[in-house]
C-alpha positions in Angstrom: -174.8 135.1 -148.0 -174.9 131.4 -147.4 -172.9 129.4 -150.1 -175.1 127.4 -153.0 -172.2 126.6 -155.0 -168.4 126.1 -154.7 -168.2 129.9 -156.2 -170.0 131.1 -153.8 -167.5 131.5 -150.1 -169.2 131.4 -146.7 -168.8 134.4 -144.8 -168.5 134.0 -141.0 -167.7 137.2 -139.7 -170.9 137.6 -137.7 -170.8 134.3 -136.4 -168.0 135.1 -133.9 -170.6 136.0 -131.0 -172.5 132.9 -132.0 -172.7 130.4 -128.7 -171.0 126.8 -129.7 -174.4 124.4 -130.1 -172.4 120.5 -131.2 -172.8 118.9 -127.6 -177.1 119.5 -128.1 -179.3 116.9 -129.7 -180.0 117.8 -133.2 -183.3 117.7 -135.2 -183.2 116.5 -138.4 -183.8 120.3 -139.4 -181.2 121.2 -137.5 -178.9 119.1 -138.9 -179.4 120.3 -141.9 -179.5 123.7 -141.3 -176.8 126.6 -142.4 -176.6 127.7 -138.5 -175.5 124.4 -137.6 -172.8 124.6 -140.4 -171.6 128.0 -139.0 -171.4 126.3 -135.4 -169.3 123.5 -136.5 -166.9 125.8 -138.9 -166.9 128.4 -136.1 -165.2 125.2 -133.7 -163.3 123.6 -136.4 -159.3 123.8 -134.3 -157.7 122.6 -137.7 -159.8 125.4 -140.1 -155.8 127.4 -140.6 -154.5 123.9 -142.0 -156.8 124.1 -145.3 -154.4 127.0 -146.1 -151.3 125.0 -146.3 -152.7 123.4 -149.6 -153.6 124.0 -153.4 -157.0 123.4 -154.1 -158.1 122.4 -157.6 -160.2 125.9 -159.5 -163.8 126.0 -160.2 -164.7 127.5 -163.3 -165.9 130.3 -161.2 -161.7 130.8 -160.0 -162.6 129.7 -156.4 -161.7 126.2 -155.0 -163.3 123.0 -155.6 -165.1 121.2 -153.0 -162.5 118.5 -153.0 -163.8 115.1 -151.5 -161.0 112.6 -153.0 -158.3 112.2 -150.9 -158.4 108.7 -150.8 -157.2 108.6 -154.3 -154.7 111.4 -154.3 -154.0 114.1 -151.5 -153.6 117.5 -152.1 -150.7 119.9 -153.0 -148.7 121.2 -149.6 -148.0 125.0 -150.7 -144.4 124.3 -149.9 -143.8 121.4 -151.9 -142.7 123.7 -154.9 -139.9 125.8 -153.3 -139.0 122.6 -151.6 -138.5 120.6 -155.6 -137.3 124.1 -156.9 -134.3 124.0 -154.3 -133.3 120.8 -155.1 -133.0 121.5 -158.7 -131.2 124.4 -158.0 -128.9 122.5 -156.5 -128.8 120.1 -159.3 -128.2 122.5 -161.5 -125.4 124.5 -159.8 -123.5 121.6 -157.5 -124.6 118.7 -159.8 -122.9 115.7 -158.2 -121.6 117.3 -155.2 -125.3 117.9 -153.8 -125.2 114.1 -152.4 -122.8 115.2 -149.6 -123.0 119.2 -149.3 -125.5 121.3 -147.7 -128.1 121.2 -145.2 -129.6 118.1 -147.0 -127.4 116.0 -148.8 -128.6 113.8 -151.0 -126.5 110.7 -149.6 -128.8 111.0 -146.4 -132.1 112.3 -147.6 -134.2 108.7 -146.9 -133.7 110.7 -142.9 -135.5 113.4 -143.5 -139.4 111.8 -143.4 -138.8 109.5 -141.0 -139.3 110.5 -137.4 -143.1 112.1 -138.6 -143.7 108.8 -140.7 -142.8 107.0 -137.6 -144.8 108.9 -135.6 -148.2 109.1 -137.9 -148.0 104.7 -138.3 -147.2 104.5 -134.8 -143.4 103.3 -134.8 -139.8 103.9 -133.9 -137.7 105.2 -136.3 -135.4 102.1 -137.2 -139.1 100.4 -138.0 -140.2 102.6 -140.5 -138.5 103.5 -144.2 -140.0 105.2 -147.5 -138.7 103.4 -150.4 -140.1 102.0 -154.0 -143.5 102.4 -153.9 -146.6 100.2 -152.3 -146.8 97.3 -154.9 -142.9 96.7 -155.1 -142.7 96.8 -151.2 -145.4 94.2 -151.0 -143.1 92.0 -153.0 -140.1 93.3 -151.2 -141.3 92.6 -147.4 -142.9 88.6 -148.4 -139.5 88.3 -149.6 -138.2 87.8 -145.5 -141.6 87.3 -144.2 -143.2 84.7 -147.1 -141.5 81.9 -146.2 -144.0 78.9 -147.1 -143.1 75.0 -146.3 -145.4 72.4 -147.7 -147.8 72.2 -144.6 -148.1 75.8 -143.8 -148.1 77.8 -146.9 -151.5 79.6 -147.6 -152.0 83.3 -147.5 -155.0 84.8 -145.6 -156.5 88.0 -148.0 -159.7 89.9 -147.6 -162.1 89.2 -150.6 -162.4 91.3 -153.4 -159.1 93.3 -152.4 -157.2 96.1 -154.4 -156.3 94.3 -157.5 -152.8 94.9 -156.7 -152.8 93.3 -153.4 -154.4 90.0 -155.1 -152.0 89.8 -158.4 -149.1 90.4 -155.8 -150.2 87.5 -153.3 -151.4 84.6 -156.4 -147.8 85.6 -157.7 -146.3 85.5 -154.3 -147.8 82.1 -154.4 -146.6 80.5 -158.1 -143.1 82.0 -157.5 -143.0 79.1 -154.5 -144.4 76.8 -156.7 -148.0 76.5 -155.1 -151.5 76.8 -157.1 -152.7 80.3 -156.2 -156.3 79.0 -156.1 -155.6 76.5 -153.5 -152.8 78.5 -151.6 -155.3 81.8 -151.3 -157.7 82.0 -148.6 -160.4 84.7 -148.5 -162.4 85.9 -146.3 -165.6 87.9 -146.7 -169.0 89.5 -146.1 -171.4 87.6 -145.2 -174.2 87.0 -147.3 -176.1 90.7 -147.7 -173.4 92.7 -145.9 -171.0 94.6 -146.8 -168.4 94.8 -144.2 -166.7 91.7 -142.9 -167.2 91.0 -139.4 -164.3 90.6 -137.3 -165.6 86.9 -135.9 -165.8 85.7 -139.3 -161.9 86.8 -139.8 -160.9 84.7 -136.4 -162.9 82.3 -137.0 -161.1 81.5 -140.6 -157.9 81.1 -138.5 -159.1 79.0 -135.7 -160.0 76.8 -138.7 -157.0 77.3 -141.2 -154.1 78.9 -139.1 -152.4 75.6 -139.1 -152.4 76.3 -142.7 -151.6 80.1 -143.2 -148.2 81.3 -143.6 -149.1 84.9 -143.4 -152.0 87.0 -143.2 -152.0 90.2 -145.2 -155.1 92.3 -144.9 -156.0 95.7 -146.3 -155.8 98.0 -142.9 -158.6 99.6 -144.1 -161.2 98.1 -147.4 -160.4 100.1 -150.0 -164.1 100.1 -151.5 -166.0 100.0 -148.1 -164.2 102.2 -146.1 -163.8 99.6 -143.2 -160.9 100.0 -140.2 -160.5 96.6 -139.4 -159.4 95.1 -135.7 -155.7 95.6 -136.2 -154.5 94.1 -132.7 -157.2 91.6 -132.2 -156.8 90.0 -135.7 -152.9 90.5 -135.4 -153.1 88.8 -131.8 -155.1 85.9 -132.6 -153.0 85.5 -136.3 -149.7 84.8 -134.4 -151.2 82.9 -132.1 -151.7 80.4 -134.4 -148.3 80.6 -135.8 -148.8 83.1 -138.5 -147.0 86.2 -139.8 -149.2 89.2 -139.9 -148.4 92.0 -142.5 -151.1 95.1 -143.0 -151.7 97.1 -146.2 -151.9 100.8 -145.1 -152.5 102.2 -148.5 -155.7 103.7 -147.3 -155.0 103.7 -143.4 -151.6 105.6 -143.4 -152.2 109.4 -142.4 -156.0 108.3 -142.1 -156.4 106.6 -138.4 -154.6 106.0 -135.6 -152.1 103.3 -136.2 -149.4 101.8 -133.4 -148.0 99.4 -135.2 -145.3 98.3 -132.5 -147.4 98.3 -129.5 -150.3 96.2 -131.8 -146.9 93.7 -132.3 -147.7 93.8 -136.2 -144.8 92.1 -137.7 -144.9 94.2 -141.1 -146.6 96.8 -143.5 -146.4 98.7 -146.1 -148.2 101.7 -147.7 -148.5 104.4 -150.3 -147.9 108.3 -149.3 -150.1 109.9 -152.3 -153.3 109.7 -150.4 -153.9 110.9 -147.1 -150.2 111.9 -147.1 -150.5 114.1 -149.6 -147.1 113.0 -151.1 -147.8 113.4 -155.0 -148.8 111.4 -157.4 -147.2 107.9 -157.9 -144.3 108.8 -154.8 -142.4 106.9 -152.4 -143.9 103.5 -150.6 -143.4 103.4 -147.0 -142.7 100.2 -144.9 -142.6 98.8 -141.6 -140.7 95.9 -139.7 -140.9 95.1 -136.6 -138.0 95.6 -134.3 -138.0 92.2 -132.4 -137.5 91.1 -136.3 -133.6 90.4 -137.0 -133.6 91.2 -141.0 -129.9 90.1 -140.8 -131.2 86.3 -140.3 -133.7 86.8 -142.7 -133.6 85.9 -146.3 -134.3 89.1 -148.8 -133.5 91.0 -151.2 -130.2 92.9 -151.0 -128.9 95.9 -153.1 -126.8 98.7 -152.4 -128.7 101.3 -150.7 -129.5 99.2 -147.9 -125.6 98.6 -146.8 -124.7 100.1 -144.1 -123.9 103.7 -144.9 -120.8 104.0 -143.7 -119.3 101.2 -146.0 -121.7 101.8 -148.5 -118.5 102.5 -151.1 -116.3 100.3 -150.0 -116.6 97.8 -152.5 -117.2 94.8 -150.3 -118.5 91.0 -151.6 -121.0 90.8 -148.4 -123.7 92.8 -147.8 -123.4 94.7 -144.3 -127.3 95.7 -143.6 -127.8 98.9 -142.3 -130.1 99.1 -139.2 -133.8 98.3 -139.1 -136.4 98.4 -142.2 -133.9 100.6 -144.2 -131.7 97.3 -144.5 -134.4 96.6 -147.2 -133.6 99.3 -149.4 -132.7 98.5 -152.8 -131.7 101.8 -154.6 -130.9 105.6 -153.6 -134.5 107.4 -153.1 -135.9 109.8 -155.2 -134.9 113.5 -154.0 -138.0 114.7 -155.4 -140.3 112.8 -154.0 -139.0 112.9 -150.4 -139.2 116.8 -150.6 -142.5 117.3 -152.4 -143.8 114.3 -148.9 -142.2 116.2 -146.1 -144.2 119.3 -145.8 -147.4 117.1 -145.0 -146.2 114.6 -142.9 -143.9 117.4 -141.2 -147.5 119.0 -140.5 -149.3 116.4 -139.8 -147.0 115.0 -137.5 -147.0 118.7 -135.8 -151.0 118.7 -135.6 -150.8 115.2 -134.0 -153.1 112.2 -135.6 -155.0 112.1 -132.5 -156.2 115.9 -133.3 -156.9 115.0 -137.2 -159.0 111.5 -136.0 -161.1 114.2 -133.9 -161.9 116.6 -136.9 -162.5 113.3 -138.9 -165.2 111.7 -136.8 -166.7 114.8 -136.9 -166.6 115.3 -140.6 -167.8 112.2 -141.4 -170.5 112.1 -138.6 -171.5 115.1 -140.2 -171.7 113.6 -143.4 -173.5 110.7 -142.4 -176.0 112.9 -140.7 -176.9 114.7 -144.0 -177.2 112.1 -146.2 -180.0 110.5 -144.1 -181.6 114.0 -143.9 -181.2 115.0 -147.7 -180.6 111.9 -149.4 -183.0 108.9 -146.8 -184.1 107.4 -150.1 -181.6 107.4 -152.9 -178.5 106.4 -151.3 -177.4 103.8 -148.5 -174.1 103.8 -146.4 -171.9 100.7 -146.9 -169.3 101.7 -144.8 -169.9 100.8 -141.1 -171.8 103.4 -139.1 -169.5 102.4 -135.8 -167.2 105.3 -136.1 -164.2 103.3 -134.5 -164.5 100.9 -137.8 -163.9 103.8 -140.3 -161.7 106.3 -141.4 -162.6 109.3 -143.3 -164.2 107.6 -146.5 -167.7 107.2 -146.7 -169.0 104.7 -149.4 -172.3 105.3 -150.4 -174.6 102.7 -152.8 -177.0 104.8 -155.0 -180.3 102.8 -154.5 -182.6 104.4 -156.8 -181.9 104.2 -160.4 -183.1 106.9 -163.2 -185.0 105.9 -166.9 -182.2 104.4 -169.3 -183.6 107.7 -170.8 -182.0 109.4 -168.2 -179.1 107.5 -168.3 -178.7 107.9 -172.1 -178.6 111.3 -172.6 -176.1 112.1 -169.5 -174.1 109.9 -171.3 -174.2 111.5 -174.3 -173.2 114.9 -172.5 -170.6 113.3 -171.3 -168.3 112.7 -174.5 -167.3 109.6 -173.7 -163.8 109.3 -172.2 -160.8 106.3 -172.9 -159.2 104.3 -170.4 -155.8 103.7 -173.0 -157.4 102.6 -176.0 -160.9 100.7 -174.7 -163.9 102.9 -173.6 -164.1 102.5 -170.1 -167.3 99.9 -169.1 -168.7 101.9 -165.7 -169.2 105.4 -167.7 -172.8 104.0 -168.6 -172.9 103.6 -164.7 -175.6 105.7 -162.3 -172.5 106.5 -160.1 -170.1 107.5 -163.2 -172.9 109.8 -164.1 -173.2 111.3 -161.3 -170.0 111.6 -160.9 -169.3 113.6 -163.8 -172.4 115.8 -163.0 -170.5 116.7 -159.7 -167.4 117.6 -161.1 -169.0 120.2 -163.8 -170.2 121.8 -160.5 -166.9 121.8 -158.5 -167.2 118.8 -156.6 -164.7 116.1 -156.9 -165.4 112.7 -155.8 -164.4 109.2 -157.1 -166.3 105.7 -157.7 -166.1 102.1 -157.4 -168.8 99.6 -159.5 -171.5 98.6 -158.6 -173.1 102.4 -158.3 -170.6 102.8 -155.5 -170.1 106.6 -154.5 -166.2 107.0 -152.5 -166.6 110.4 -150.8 -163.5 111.2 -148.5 -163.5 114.5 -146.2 -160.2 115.0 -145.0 -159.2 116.9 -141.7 -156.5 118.6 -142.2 -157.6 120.5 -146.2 -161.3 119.8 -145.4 -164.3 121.9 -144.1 -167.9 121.5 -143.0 -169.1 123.6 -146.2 -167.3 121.4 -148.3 -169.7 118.2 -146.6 -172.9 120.3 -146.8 -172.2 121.5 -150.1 -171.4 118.2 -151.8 -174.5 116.6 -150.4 -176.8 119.8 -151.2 -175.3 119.3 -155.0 -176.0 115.5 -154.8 -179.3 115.8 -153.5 -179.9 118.5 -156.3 -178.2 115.9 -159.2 -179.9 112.8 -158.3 -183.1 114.8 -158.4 -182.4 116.4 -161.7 -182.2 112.9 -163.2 -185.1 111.8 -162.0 -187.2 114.4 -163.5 
């Protein structure tokens, strides 16, 4: 029985014998057909992964097709035992847990990172998981922001993750510059939606002489674009800036080598494609030709050298690397409810999850221009090297305000705090709630902006063809 819903499982037993068919042109019926599914589930090398992780329940009791890890990741199956030991130990050594055991607390910021280092693309002095994103965006300009009165401006992306933008215009006022005139942007061109690469060198062959540091979202948080790391990082110092990356949406999503591409610093969140949990650890990267010693920034205790970390002294004593940035002890919790993914992720090898991924997503694509060719259009680029595994889709082809009106009323309008949120009367929040009353989960971004994220390692095929089969079936239904 092939599956119409998420309560309904695929059964592939008698596909074993079934000759592999993904290196043959497709028709669009074939594309769209369930043997093709069966073909690309029946090759899927990462399929045993999806097991390591809790999926969210259907009303039916079976998992959700799950689309949104590019908001939050799921649930490693060992992260429980992993917080339940440490309260155990809590509980029965209480302060003595910092220096006894297999993991002592005192050294606990060692356990994630050799696989963090090795997912970004770094040695192991580069890389440390601290505070989380928005603090270690403050944290790193602190050595890296260093303005004078002829080179002081800040090279952002337009329309970036509000946090990125309220962290550079302060970054600016702190320093006593006008955040209008100090922050450059740079942005699509008129009727795109993607920013070309060109336009991004071409804003520092004009302004470099002016731009203390470029910081650029790794990967558009509302687009889905993977921009030219190296090149842009290349031609940035060239002209005498310093280049810092936000990974937020890049980390455990593409293939990163942050010390070969000579990036200079980053920083990232590890509850998305990390899978780390809700609101954990940050993660940042420094450069090892960097010498934070020389370097102004922000000192506190954690990031003395450990040996001398109790000795009382008046001067601080960095320890080695990025970790000389740390500021205070690191949450036990978080670091083991984050090492079970990145310990399996590092295990399965990014280069193995960016090969499930472009297949995923080509899949995806391939689809929605068979099912969906009139009601939606891809914003993300459709170069598979400029993407990572979100696909943001614009839905083209309003419903009535009839329509509209009574899904909303269905839809018992929800509170953001205390004010009703303002894109619920939205096409795309609509349909997003229609997909989640039938197991799909997928977020949005205004205007009618669908974010649909299948991840390699928890992902499958049936979760792509199903969520476009229930789309298809949704956007028809309210336009009825």
């Amino acid at each position: 029985q092939f599956p119409t819903s998420p309560d309904k499982q695929l059964d592939l037993a008698h596909c074993a014998e079934m000759e592999p068919q993904n290196k043959k042109q497709k028709t669009k019926e074939g594309i769209g057909s369930e043997a093709y599914l069966r073909e690309l589930e029946q090759t899927d090398e990462l399929a045993e992964c999806r097991k390591q992780f809790h999926f969210p329940k259907t009303k039916g009791d079976n998992p959700a097709v799950y689309l949104c890890g590019n908001s939050l990741g799921l649930q490693h199956v060992d992260v429980q035992p992993a917080v339940d030991q440490e309260l155990k130990r809590w509980r029965e050594e209480a302060v003595e847990g910092h220096m006894s055991g297999d993991l002592p607390w005192f050294s606990i910021d060692d356990l994630p990172r050799k696989p963090m280092a090795q997912l970004v693309g770094a040695e192991e002095d580069e890389v440390v998981l601290m505070n989380t994103l928005s603090s270690n965006i403050h944290v790193l300009f602190a050595p890296f922001y260093q303005p004078t009165q002829e080179r002081y401006c800040i090279l952002k992306e337009k329309d970036p993750f509000p946090s990125d933008m309220y962290a550079m215009r302060s970054q600016l006022t702190m320093k006593g510059f006008d955040a209008d005139e100090g922050l450059i942007e740079v942005g699509p061109r008129e009727g795109e939606s993607t920013i070309r690469t060109e336009d991004v060198l071409q804003v520092l062959e004009k302004e470099g002489h002016r731009i203390a540091v470029v910081y650029l979202a790794a990967l558009q948080f509302r687009t889905g674009q993977f921009f030219d790391i190296p090149t842009i990082t290349k031609a940035a110092q060239e002209k005498g800036c310093v280049v810092g990356w936000d990974l937020a949406h890049a980390a455990g999503n593409v293939p990163l080598q942050l010390h070969n591409w000579n990036v200079d610093f980053a920083c990232w969140c590890t509850y998305k494609y990390l899978n780390g949990g809700p609101g954990n650890l940050g993660g940042a990267f420094v450069h090892s030709r960097h010498d934070l010693s020389k370097r102004p920034k922000m000192e506190a205790w954690w990031g003395h050298n450990r040996s001398t970390r109790f000795a009382l002294k008046k001067n601080f004593e960095g320890s080695s690397g990025a970790a000389s940035l740390q500021l205070s002890n690191p949450i036990v919790l978080g670091m083991v409810s984050l090492y079970p993914s990145i310990k399996l992720m590092a295990s399965v090898g990014i280069e193995k999850l960016r090969a499930k991924s472009l297949k995923l997503t080509g899949y995806l694509q391939q689809l929605l221009e068979v099912k969906l060719p009139n009601d939606v259009e891809l914003i993300t680029p459709a170069d598979p090297d400029r993407r990572g595994c979100q696909l943001s889709i614009r839905l083209t082809r309003e419903p009535s305000d009839e329509a509209k009106a009574k899904a909303s009323k269905e839809m018992n309008l929800y509170k953001c705090g205390t004010e009703v949120n303002p894109d619920l009367p939205s096409f795309a929040a609509i349909v997003v709630w229609k997909l989640s009353q039938r197991g799909v989960t997928i977020d949005k971004r205004p205007p009618n902006i669908l974010r649909v994220a299948p991840v390699p390692l928890y992902n499958s095929f049936t979760d792509v063809y199903l969520f476009v089969k229930i789309l298809a079936e949704t956007i028809e239904e309210l336009h009825a």
